[in-house]
ZAMARGU-4260 file (C-alpha; in steps of 0.2 Angstrom, whole numbers, plus 5000, padded with zeros to 4 digits):
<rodrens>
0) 5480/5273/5602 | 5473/5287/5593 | 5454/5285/5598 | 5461/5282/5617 | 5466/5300/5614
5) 5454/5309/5611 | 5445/5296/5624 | 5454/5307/5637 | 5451/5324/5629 | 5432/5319/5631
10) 5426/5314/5613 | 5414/5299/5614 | 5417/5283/5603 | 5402/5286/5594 | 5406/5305/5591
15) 5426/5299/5586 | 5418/5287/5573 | 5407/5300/5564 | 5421/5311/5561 | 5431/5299/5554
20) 5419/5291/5543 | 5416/5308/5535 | 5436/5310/5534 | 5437/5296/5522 | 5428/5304/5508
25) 5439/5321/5510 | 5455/5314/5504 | 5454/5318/5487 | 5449/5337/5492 | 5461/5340/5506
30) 5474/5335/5491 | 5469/5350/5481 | 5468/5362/5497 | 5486/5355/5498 | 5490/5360/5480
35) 5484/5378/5482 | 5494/5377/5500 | 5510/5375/5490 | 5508/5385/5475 | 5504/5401/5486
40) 5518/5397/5500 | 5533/5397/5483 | 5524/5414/5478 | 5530/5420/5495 | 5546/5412/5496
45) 5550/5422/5479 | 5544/5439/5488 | 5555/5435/5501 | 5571/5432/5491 | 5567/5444/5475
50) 5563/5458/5488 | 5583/5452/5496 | 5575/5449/5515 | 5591/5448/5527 | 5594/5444/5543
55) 5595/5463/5546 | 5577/5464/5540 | 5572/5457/5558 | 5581/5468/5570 | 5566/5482/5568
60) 5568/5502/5577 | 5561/5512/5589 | 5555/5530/5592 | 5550/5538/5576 | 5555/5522/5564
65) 5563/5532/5551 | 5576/5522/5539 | 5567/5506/5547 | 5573/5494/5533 | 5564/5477/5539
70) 5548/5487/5540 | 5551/5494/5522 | 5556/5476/5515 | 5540/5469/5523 | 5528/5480/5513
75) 5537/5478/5496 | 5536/5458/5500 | 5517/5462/5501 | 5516/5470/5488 | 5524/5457/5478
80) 5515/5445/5485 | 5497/5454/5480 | 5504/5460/5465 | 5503/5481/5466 | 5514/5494/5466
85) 5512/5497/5487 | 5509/5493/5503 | 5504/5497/5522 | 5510/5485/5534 | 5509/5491/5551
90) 5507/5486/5570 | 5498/5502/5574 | 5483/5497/5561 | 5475/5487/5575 | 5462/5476/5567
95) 5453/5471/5553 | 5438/5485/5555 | 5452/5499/5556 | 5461/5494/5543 | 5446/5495/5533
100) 5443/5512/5540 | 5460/5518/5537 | 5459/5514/5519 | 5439/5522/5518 | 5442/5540/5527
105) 5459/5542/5516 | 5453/5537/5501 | 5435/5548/5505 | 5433/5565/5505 | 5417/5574/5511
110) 5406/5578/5497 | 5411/5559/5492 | 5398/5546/5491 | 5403/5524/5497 | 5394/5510/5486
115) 5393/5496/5491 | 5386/5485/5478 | 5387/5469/5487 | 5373/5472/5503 | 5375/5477/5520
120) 5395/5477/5525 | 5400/5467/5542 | 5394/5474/5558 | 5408/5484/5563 | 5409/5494/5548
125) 5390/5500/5551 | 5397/5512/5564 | 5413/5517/5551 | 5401/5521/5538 | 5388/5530/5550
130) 5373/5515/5546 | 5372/5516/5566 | 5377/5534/5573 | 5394/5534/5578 | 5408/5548/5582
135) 5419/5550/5568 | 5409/5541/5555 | 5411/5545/5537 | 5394/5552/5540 | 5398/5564/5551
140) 5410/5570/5538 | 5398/5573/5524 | 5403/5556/5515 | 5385/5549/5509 | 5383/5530/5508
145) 5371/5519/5495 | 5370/5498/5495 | 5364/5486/5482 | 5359/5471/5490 | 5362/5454/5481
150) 5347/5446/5472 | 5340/5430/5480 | 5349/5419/5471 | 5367/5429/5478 | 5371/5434/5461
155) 5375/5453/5456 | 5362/5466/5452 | 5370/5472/5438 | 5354/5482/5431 | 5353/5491/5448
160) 5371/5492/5451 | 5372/5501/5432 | 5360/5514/5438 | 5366/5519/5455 | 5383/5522/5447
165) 5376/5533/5431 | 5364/5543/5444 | 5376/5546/5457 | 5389/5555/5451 | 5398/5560/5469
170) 5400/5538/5470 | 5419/5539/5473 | 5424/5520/5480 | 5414/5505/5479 | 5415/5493/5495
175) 5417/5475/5491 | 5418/5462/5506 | 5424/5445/5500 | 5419/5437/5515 | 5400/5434/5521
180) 5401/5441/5539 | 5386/5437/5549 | 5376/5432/5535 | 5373/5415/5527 | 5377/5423/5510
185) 5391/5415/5498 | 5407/5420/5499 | 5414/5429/5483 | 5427/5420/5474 | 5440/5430/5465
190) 5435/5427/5451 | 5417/5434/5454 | 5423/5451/5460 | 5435/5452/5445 | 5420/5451/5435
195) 5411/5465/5449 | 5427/5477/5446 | 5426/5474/5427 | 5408/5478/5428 | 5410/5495/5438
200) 5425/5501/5430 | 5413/5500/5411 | 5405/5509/5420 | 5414/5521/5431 | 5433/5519/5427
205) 5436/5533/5440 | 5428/5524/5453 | 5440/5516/5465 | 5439/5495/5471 | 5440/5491/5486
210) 5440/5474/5494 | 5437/5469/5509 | 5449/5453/5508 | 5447/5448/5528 | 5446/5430/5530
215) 5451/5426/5510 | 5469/5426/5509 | 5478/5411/5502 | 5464/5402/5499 | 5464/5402/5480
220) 5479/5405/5471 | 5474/5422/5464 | 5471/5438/5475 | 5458/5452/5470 | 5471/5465/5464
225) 5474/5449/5452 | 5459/5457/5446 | 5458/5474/5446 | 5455/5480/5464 | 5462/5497/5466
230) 5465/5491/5488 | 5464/5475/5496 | 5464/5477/5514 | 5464/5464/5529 | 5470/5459/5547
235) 5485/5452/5551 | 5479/5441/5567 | 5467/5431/5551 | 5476/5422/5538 | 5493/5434/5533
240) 5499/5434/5550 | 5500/5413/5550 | 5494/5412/5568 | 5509/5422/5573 | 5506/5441/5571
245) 5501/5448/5587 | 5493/5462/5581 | 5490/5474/5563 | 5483/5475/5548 | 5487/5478/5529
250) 5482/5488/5513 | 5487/5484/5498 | 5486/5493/5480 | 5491/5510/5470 | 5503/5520/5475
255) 5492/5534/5478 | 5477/5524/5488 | 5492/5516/5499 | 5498/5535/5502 | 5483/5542/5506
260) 5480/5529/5521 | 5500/5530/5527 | 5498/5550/5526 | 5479/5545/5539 | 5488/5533/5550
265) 5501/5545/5556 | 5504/5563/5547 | 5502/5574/5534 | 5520/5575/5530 | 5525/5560/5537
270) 5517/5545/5529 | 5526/5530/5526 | 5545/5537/5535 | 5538/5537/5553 | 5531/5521/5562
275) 5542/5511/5573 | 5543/5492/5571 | 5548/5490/5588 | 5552/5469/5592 | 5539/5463/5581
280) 5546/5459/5562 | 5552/5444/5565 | 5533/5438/5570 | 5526/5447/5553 | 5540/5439/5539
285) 5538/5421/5548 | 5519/5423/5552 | 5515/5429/5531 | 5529/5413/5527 | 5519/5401/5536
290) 5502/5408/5532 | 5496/5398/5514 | 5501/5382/5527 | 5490/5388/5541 | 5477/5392/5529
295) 5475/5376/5520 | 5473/5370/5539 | 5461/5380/5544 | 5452/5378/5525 | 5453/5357/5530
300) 5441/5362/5545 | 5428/5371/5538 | 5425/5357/5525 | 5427/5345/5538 | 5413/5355/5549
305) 5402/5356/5536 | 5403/5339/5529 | 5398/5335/5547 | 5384/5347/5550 | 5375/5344/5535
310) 5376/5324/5537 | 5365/5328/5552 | 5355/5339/5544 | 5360/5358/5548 | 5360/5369/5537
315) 5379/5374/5532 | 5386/5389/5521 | 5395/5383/5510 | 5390/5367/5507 | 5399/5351/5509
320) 5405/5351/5492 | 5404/5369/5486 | 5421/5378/5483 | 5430/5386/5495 | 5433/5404/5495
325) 5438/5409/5512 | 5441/5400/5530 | 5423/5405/5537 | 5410/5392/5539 | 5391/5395/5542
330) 5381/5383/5552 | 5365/5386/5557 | 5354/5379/5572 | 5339/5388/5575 | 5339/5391/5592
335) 5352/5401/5603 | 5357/5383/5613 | 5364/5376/5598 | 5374/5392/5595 | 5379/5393/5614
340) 5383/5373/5613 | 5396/5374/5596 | 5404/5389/5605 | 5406/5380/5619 | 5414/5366/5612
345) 5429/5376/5603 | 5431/5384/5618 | 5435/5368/5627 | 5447/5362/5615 | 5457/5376/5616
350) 5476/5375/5622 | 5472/5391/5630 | 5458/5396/5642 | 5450/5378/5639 | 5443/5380/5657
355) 5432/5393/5655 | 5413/5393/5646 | 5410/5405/5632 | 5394/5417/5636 | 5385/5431/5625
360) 5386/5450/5630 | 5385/5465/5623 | 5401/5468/5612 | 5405/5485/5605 | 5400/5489/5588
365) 5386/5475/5585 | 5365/5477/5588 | 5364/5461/5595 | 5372/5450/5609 | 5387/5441/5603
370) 5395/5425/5610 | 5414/5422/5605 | 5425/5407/5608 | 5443/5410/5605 | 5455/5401/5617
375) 5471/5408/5607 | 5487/5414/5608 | 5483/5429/5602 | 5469/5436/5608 | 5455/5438/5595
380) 5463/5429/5584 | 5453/5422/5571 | 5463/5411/5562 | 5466/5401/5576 | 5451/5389/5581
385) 5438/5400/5587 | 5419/5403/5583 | 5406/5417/5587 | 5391/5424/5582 | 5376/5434/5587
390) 5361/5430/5598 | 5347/5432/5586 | 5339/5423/5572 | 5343/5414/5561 | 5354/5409/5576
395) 5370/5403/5565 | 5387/5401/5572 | 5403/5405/5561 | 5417/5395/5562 | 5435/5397/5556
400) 5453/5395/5560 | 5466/5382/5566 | 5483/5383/5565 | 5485/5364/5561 | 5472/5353/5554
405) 5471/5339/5568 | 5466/5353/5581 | 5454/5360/5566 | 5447/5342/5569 | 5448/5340/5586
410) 5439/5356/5590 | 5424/5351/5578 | 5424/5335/5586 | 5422/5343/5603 | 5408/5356/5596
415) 5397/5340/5591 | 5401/5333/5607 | 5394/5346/5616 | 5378/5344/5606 | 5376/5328/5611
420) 5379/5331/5630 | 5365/5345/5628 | 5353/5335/5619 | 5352/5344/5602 | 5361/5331/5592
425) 5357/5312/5598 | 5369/5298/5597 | 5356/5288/5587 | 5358/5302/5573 | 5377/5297/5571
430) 5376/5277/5568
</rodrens>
Protein backbone atom coordinates (compact mmCIF):
# COMPACT_ATOMS: atom_id res chain seq x y z
CA UNK A 1 0.00 0.00 0.00
CA UNK A 2 2.69 2.18 0.99
CA UNK A 3 4.93 1.57 -2.11
CA UNK A 4 1.69 1.93 -4.41
CA UNK A 5 1.96 5.47 -3.04
CA UNK A 6 4.68 6.75 -3.72
CA UNK A 7 4.18 4.66 -7.04
CA UNK A 8 1.67 7.47 -7.89
CA UNK A 9 3.86 10.35 -6.68
CA UNK A 10 6.44 9.13 -9.26
CA UNK A 11 9.17 7.23 -7.20
CA UNK A 12 10.42 4.19 -9.08
CA UNK A 13 10.51 0.61 -7.20
CA UNK A 14 14.02 0.54 -7.50
CA UNK A 15 14.42 4.14 -6.15
CA UNK A 16 11.55 3.11 -3.11
CA UNK A 17 13.71 0.17 -2.15
CA UNK A 18 17.04 2.10 -1.72
CA UNK A 19 15.45 4.39 0.62
CA UNK A 20 14.18 1.91 2.78
CA UNK A 21 16.97 -0.19 2.96
CA UNK A 22 19.08 2.64 4.34
CA UNK A 23 15.96 3.47 6.70
CA UNK A 24 16.53 0.20 8.45
CA UNK A 25 19.93 0.96 9.98
CA UNK A 26 18.61 4.63 11.11
CA UNK A 27 16.34 3.34 13.82
CA UNK A 28 18.62 3.46 16.52
CA UNK A 29 19.71 7.15 15.67
CA UNK A 30 16.20 8.65 14.77
CA UNK A 31 15.64 7.35 18.71
CA UNK A 32 18.16 9.80 20.02
CA UNK A 33 17.04 12.80 17.61
CA UNK A 34 13.77 11.86 19.31
CA UNK A 35 15.27 12.17 22.84
CA UNK A 36 16.84 15.69 22.19
CA UNK A 37 13.17 16.48 20.34
CA UNK A 38 11.51 15.96 23.76
CA UNK A 39 13.95 17.25 26.29
CA UNK A 40 13.98 20.73 24.22
CA UNK A 41 10.17 20.76 23.56
CA UNK A 42 9.46 20.54 27.99
CA UNK A 43 12.22 23.40 28.22
CA UNK A 44 9.79 25.36 26.15
CA UNK A 45 6.73 24.27 27.68
CA UNK A 46 8.32 25.46 31.06
CA UNK A 47 8.91 28.98 29.41
CA UNK A 48 5.60 29.15 28.52
CA UNK A 49 3.94 28.40 31.71
CA UNK A 50 6.97 30.06 34.15
CA UNK A 51 6.62 33.26 31.94
CA UNK A 52 2.34 32.78 32.78
CA UNK A 53 1.42 32.90 28.75
CA UNK A 54 -2.47 33.42 28.54
CA UNK A 55 -4.99 33.43 26.23
CA UNK A 56 -4.64 37.30 26.39
CA UNK A 57 -0.97 36.74 25.12
CA UNK A 58 -2.39 35.97 21.57
CA UNK A 59 -4.82 38.96 20.82
CA UNK A 60 -1.47 41.29 19.70
CA UNK A 61 -1.96 45.54 18.93
CA UNK A 62 -1.84 47.77 16.47
CA UNK A 63 -0.35 51.20 15.57
CA UNK A 64 2.65 52.14 17.84
CA UNK A 65 2.24 48.59 19.97
CA UNK A 66 2.87 50.12 23.19
CA UNK A 67 1.72 48.10 26.42
CA UNK A 68 1.57 44.96 23.93
CA UNK A 69 1.67 42.34 26.60
CA UNK A 70 1.73 38.94 24.07
CA UNK A 71 4.69 40.58 22.37
CA UNK A 72 6.42 41.26 25.68
CA UNK A 73 5.61 37.70 27.09
CA UNK A 74 7.15 36.26 23.86
CA UNK A 75 10.59 37.64 24.34
CA UNK A 76 10.84 36.87 27.98
CA UNK A 77 9.78 33.15 26.91
CA UNK A 78 12.85 33.55 24.63
CA UNK A 79 14.80 34.51 26.83
CA UNK A 80 14.07 31.66 29.12
CA UNK A 81 14.28 29.53 26.57
CA UNK A 82 18.11 30.54 25.62
CA UNK A 83 18.98 31.28 28.93
CA UNK A 84 19.79 35.48 29.02
CA UNK A 85 18.63 38.19 30.68
CA UNK A 86 16.82 39.57 27.06
CA UNK A 87 15.33 39.46 23.96
CA UNK A 88 14.19 40.89 20.36
CA UNK A 89 11.48 39.07 18.91
CA UNK A 90 10.02 40.96 16.23
CA UNK A 91 7.91 40.77 12.80
CA UNK A 92 9.64 43.78 11.53
CA UNK A 93 13.27 42.04 11.63
CA UNK A 94 12.60 40.50 8.30
CA UNK A 95 15.21 37.69 7.78
CA UNK A 96 17.99 35.99 8.97
CA UNK A 97 20.70 38.49 7.18
CA UNK A 98 18.91 41.43 8.91
CA UNK A 99 18.69 40.25 11.98
CA UNK A 100 22.27 39.68 12.03
CA UNK A 101 22.70 43.20 10.76
CA UNK A 102 20.61 44.49 13.35
CA UNK A 103 22.55 42.99 16.00
CA UNK A 104 26.08 44.05 14.07
CA UNK A 105 25.55 48.00 13.35
CA UNK A 106 23.94 48.32 17.20
CA UNK A 107 26.39 46.67 18.87
CA UNK A 108 29.45 48.57 16.38
CA UNK A 109 30.49 51.82 16.41
CA UNK A 110 32.72 53.44 13.88
CA UNK A 111 36.11 53.33 14.92
CA UNK A 112 35.21 49.62 15.95
CA UNK A 113 36.82 46.69 14.22
CA UNK A 114 34.48 42.86 13.50
CA UNK A 115 36.57 39.48 13.92
CA UNK A 116 35.43 36.84 12.72
CA UNK A 117 37.64 34.02 13.83
CA UNK A 118 35.77 31.40 11.97
CA UNK A 119 36.51 32.17 7.93
CA UNK A 120 34.47 33.92 5.47
CA UNK A 121 30.59 34.60 6.96
CA UNK A 122 27.56 33.53 4.55
CA UNK A 123 27.15 35.42 1.50
CA UNK A 124 24.78 37.80 2.48
CA UNK A 125 26.60 39.11 5.27
CA UNK A 126 29.65 40.01 2.67
CA UNK A 127 27.54 43.11 1.63
CA UNK A 128 26.56 43.82 5.77
CA UNK A 129 30.15 43.86 6.54
CA UNK A 130 31.31 45.81 3.16
CA UNK A 131 33.60 42.30 1.78
CA UNK A 132 31.58 43.34 -1.46
CA UNK A 133 30.77 47.16 -1.76
CA UNK A 134 27.34 47.86 -0.56
CA UNK A 135 25.24 51.05 0.74
CA UNK A 136 25.17 51.11 4.37
CA UNK A 137 27.76 48.53 4.99
CA UNK A 138 29.57 48.79 8.30
CA UNK A 139 32.20 49.73 5.97
CA UNK A 140 30.90 52.69 4.88
CA UNK A 141 30.70 53.50 8.66
CA UNK A 142 34.28 53.28 9.50
CA UNK A 143 33.81 49.83 11.10
CA UNK A 144 36.97 47.75 9.87
CA UNK A 145 36.69 43.95 9.52
CA UNK A 146 39.53 40.99 9.94
CA UNK A 147 38.99 36.84 9.43
CA UNK A 148 40.80 33.83 10.47
CA UNK A 149 40.07 31.27 8.48
CA UNK A 150 39.84 27.56 9.95
CA UNK A 151 42.93 25.28 9.52
CA UNK A 152 42.50 22.43 6.93
CA UNK A 153 41.53 20.01 9.21
CA UNK A 154 38.39 22.71 10.38
CA UNK A 155 39.75 23.05 13.79
CA UNK A 156 40.50 26.70 15.29
CA UNK A 157 43.53 28.77 14.70
CA UNK A 158 44.01 29.59 18.07
CA UNK A 159 47.88 30.71 17.66
CA UNK A 160 46.50 33.21 14.94
CA UNK A 161 43.23 34.05 16.55
CA UNK A 162 45.54 35.00 19.86
CA UNK A 163 47.44 37.34 17.80
CA UNK A 164 44.85 39.24 15.90
CA UNK A 165 43.08 39.86 19.16
CA UNK A 166 46.34 41.27 21.16
CA UNK A 167 47.37 43.47 17.99
CA UNK A 168 44.10 44.77 17.17
CA UNK A 169 43.02 46.62 20.01
CA UNK A 170 39.84 48.43 18.20
CA UNK A 171 38.38 44.43 17.77
CA UNK A 172 35.01 45.01 19.50
CA UNK A 173 32.68 41.79 18.61
CA UNK A 174 33.71 38.71 17.19
CA UNK A 175 31.43 37.02 14.48
CA UNK A 176 30.73 33.31 14.89
CA UNK A 177 28.53 31.47 12.42
CA UNK A 178 27.44 28.08 13.68
CA UNK A 179 26.10 26.99 10.52
CA UNK A 180 28.46 26.27 7.40
CA UNK A 181 26.61 28.43 4.67
CA UNK A 182 27.80 27.57 1.19
CA UNK A 183 30.73 25.87 2.22
CA UNK A 184 31.43 22.19 2.85
CA UNK A 185 32.88 23.11 6.24
CA UNK A 186 31.59 21.33 9.60
CA UNK A 187 29.09 22.82 11.35
CA UNK A 188 30.11 23.94 14.99
CA UNK A 189 28.71 22.19 17.77
CA UNK A 190 28.00 23.94 20.84
CA UNK A 191 30.27 22.65 22.57
CA UNK A 192 33.05 23.79 20.16
CA UNK A 193 32.12 27.52 20.11
CA UNK A 194 31.95 27.40 24.00
CA UNK A 195 35.43 26.46 23.79
CA UNK A 196 35.88 29.46 20.92
CA UNK A 197 34.17 32.16 23.47
CA UNK A 198 36.37 30.75 26.43
CA UNK A 199 39.27 31.07 24.18
CA UNK A 200 38.61 34.78 23.22
CA UNK A 201 37.14 36.05 26.39
CA UNK A 202 41.10 34.83 28.01
CA UNK A 203 42.00 36.75 25.82
CA UNK A 204 39.74 39.78 25.36
CA UNK A 205 36.95 39.52 28.14
CA UNK A 206 35.65 42.86 26.78
CA UNK A 207 35.14 41.65 23.38
CA UNK A 208 31.60 40.65 22.69
CA UNK A 209 30.27 36.81 21.17
CA UNK A 210 28.21 36.77 18.85
CA UNK A 211 26.65 33.81 17.11
CA UNK A 212 25.22 33.47 14.23
CA UNK A 213 22.72 30.45 15.47
CA UNK A 214 20.59 30.25 11.89
CA UNK A 215 19.83 26.86 11.12
CA UNK A 216 21.10 25.29 14.75
CA UNK A 217 18.24 25.78 17.07
CA UNK A 218 17.03 22.73 18.91
CA UNK A 219 19.24 20.49 17.48
CA UNK A 220 21.22 19.66 20.63
CA UNK A 221 20.04 20.29 23.85
CA UNK A 222 22.24 23.18 24.71
CA UNK A 223 22.21 26.62 22.96
CA UNK A 224 25.49 28.93 22.56
CA UNK A 225 24.56 31.41 25.29
CA UNK A 226 24.72 27.98 27.29
CA UNK A 227 28.07 28.86 26.83
CA UNK A 228 28.99 32.24 26.95
CA UNK A 229 27.86 34.10 23.83
CA UNK A 230 27.04 37.63 24.62
CA UNK A 231 24.06 37.30 21.32
CA UNK A 232 22.68 34.63 19.63
CA UNK A 233 20.76 35.66 16.76
CA UNK A 234 18.52 33.79 13.99
CA UNK A 235 15.37 33.73 11.68
CA UNK A 236 12.10 32.79 12.60
CA UNK A 237 11.04 31.17 9.12
CA UNK A 238 14.14 28.28 10.12
CA UNK A 239 13.81 26.34 13.08
CA UNK A 240 12.12 28.82 16.03
CA UNK A 241 9.28 29.69 14.04
CA UNK A 242 8.33 25.62 13.68
CA UNK A 243 7.12 26.07 9.99
CA UNK A 244 4.68 28.53 11.15
CA UNK A 245 6.02 31.98 11.55
CA UNK A 246 5.50 33.84 8.41
CA UNK A 247 8.01 36.12 8.87
CA UNK A 248 10.87 37.68 11.65
CA UNK A 249 13.77 37.11 13.32
CA UNK A 250 15.40 37.08 16.95
CA UNK A 251 18.43 38.25 19.12
CA UNK A 252 19.09 36.98 22.15
CA UNK A 253 21.57 38.03 25.02
CA UNK A 254 22.55 40.90 27.70
CA UNK A 255 20.45 43.41 28.41
CA UNK A 256 22.42 46.04 26.95
CA UNK A 257 23.47 44.04 23.38
CA UNK A 258 19.53 43.32 23.18
CA UNK A 259 18.86 47.22 23.77
CA UNK A 260 21.22 48.45 21.58
CA UNK A 261 19.49 46.38 18.56
CA UNK A 262 15.77 47.44 19.86
CA UNK A 263 16.96 51.14 20.08
CA UNK A 264 18.36 50.37 15.88
CA UNK A 265 15.17 48.67 14.77
CA UNK A 266 12.94 51.44 15.58
CA UNK A 267 14.23 54.66 17.66
CA UNK A 268 16.50 56.16 19.88
CA UNK A 269 13.95 56.79 22.53
CA UNK A 270 11.73 54.16 21.73
CA UNK A 271 13.31 50.85 21.86
CA UNK A 272 11.57 47.94 23.10
CA UNK A 273 7.84 50.13 23.78
CA UNK A 274 6.93 50.59 20.09
CA UNK A 275 6.50 47.82 17.52
CA UNK A 276 2.89 46.50 16.78
CA UNK A 277 2.36 42.81 16.80
CA UNK A 278 -0.41 43.25 14.70
CA UNK A 279 -2.46 39.28 14.11
CA UNK A 280 0.65 37.42 14.26
CA UNK A 281 1.34 36.08 18.00
CA UNK A 282 -0.43 33.33 17.90
CA UNK A 283 1.80 32.02 14.67
CA UNK A 284 5.04 32.83 16.84
CA UNK A 285 4.11 31.02 20.60
CA UNK A 286 2.69 27.81 18.50
CA UNK A 287 5.35 27.93 15.79
CA UNK A 288 8.49 28.16 18.82
CA UNK A 289 6.02 25.39 20.74
CA UNK A 290 6.14 23.19 17.87
CA UNK A 291 9.71 23.82 16.72
CA UNK A 292 12.16 21.07 18.72
CA UNK A 293 9.31 18.58 16.91
CA UNK A 294 9.70 20.03 13.51
CA UNK A 295 13.37 20.16 13.96
CA UNK A 296 14.02 16.52 14.93
CA UNK A 297 12.11 16.21 11.44
CA UNK A 298 13.92 18.05 9.45
CA UNK A 299 17.27 16.75 11.40
CA UNK A 300 15.67 12.76 10.32
CA UNK A 301 16.13 14.05 6.54
CA UNK A 302 19.45 15.23 6.55
CA UNK A 303 20.75 11.95 8.00
CA UNK A 304 18.58 10.16 5.77
CA UNK A 305 20.01 12.32 2.64
CA UNK A 306 23.24 11.78 3.55
CA UNK A 307 23.13 8.06 4.39
CA UNK A 308 21.86 7.98 0.76
CA UNK A 309 24.20 10.20 -1.11
CA UNK A 310 27.21 8.72 0.19
CA UNK A 311 26.08 4.96 -0.40
CA UNK A 312 26.23 6.17 -3.96
CA UNK A 313 29.32 7.69 -3.63
CA UNK A 314 28.85 11.55 -3.37
CA UNK A 315 30.45 13.38 -1.25
CA UNK A 316 28.21 14.60 1.79
CA UNK A 317 28.90 17.23 4.82
CA UNK A 318 28.35 15.74 7.35
CA UNK A 319 28.93 12.37 7.00
CA UNK A 320 26.53 9.59 7.34
CA UNK A 321 27.37 8.90 10.80
CA UNK A 322 28.93 12.26 12.17
CA UNK A 323 26.82 14.23 14.70
CA UNK A 324 24.51 16.45 14.02
CA UNK A 325 24.76 20.09 14.75
CA UNK A 326 22.25 21.91 12.58
CA UNK A 327 19.52 20.84 9.87
CA UNK A 328 21.74 21.80 6.75
CA UNK A 329 23.10 18.96 4.58
CA UNK A 330 26.03 19.23 2.07
CA UNK A 331 25.92 17.10 -1.02
CA UNK A 332 28.16 17.55 -3.58
CA UNK A 333 28.14 16.53 -7.46
CA UNK A 334 30.56 18.14 -9.37
CA UNK A 335 28.77 19.37 -12.06
CA UNK A 336 25.91 22.01 -12.20
CA UNK A 337 23.21 19.05 -13.51
CA UNK A 338 23.34 17.26 -10.55
CA UNK A 339 22.74 20.59 -8.58
CA UNK A 340 19.93 21.63 -11.08
CA UNK A 341 18.67 17.81 -10.92
CA UNK A 342 18.49 17.49 -6.57
CA UNK A 343 16.72 20.96 -6.86
CA UNK A 344 14.39 19.80 -9.06
CA UNK A 345 13.39 17.07 -7.22
CA UNK A 346 12.40 18.88 -3.89
CA UNK A 347 10.69 21.18 -5.86
CA UNK A 348 8.50 18.57 -7.17
CA UNK A 349 7.65 17.16 -4.09
CA UNK A 350 6.49 20.09 -2.80
CA UNK A 351 2.75 20.68 -1.60
CA UNK A 352 3.15 24.04 -3.00
CA UNK A 353 4.22 25.12 -6.38
CA UNK A 354 5.19 21.26 -7.30
CA UNK A 355 4.33 22.18 -10.88
CA UNK A 356 6.81 24.41 -11.59
CA UNK A 357 10.99 23.61 -12.28
CA UNK A 358 13.53 25.43 -10.19
CA UNK A 359 16.19 27.52 -12.53
CA UNK A 360 19.38 29.52 -11.44
CA UNK A 361 19.47 33.41 -11.62
CA UNK A 362 21.09 36.13 -10.37
CA UNK A 363 19.77 36.48 -6.58
CA UNK A 364 20.61 39.72 -4.55
CA UNK A 365 23.46 39.72 -2.29
CA UNK A 366 25.36 36.45 -3.87
CA UNK A 367 28.64 36.45 -6.65
CA UNK A 368 27.32 33.67 -8.27
CA UNK A 369 24.01 32.22 -9.76
CA UNK A 370 21.97 30.56 -7.40
CA UNK A 371 19.16 28.01 -7.81
CA UNK A 372 16.44 27.62 -5.01
CA UNK A 373 13.86 25.12 -4.43
CA UNK A 374 11.38 25.89 -1.92
CA UNK A 375 7.71 24.94 -2.72
CA UNK A 376 6.52 26.28 1.05
CA UNK A 377 3.98 27.82 2.82
CA UNK A 378 5.90 30.40 3.56
CA UNK A 379 7.98 31.73 1.18
CA UNK A 380 11.64 31.20 1.72
CA UNK A 381 11.12 29.16 4.34
CA UNK A 382 13.90 27.07 5.03
CA UNK A 383 12.81 24.75 7.53
CA UNK A 384 10.34 23.47 5.22
CA UNK A 385 11.70 21.14 2.51
CA UNK A 386 13.74 23.11 0.33
CA UNK A 387 17.26 23.06 -1.17
CA UNK A 388 19.54 25.70 -3.07
CA UNK A 389 22.88 26.55 -3.87
CA UNK A 390 25.08 28.42 -6.15
CA UNK A 391 26.14 27.70 -9.70
CA UNK A 392 29.82 27.41 -9.43
CA UNK A 393 32.28 24.72 -8.17
CA UNK A 394 32.48 22.70 -6.05
CA UNK A 395 28.84 22.56 -7.52
CA UNK A 396 27.19 21.38 -3.99
CA UNK A 397 23.69 21.64 -3.13
CA UNK A 398 22.37 22.24 0.55
CA UNK A 399 19.62 20.71 1.67
CA UNK A 400 17.46 21.24 4.96
CA UNK A 401 13.98 21.37 6.18
CA UNK A 402 10.75 19.37 6.47
CA UNK A 403 8.13 20.04 8.60
CA UNK A 404 7.38 16.13 9.11
CA UNK A 405 9.82 13.35 8.62
CA UNK A 406 7.81 11.24 5.79
CA UNK A 407 7.76 14.53 3.47
CA UNK A 408 11.65 14.87 4.62
CA UNK A 409 11.80 11.25 3.07
CA UNK A 410 9.63 11.78 0.29
CA UNK A 411 11.47 14.82 -1.01
CA UNK A 412 14.93 12.86 -0.95
CA UNK A 413 13.36 10.11 -2.66
CA UNK A 414 12.17 12.31 -5.33
CA UNK A 415 15.71 14.33 -5.49
CA UNK A 416 17.33 10.81 -6.34
CA UNK A 417 14.64 10.04 -8.63
CA UNK A 418 15.31 12.84 -10.64
CA UNK A 419 18.94 11.79 -10.97
CA UNK A 420 18.04 8.82 -12.22
CA UNK A 421 15.72 10.25 -14.97
CA UNK A 422 18.73 12.61 -15.96
CA UNK A 423 21.31 9.82 -16.07
CA UNK A 424 23.64 11.04 -13.15
CA UNK A 425 22.79 8.29 -10.84
CA UNK A 426 21.79 4.70 -12.69
CA UNK A 427 19.57 2.25 -11.41
CA UNK A 428 22.27 -0.55 -11.43
CA UNK A 429 24.00 1.68 -8.72
CA UNK A 430 20.89 1.14 -6.30
CA UNK A 431 20.59 -2.90 -6.35
Amino acid sequence: MKKEIYKQLGISEAVYNFGEKILEDLEERFKKIDEVAEYNQLKVIKAMQDNKVSEACLLGTTGYGYNDIGREKLEAVYASVFHTEDALVRPQITCGTHALALALMSNLRPGDMLFSPVGKPYDTLEEVIGIRESKGSLKEYGIDYTQVDLLPDGSFDFDNIKKTLEENPQIRLCTIQRSKGYQTRPTLSVGRIGELISFIKSIRSDVLCMVDNCYGEFVETIEPTDLGADMVVGSLIKNPGGGLAPIGGYIAGKRECVENAAFRLTSPGLGKEVGASLGILPQFYQGFFLAPTVTASALKGAIFAANIYEKLGFEVVPNATESRHDIIQAVTFGKPEGVIAFCEGIQAAAPVDSFVAPEPWDMPGYDAQVIMAAGAFVSGSSIELSADGPIKPPYSVFFQGGLTAPHAKYGILKSLQKLVDAGIVTEDSLK
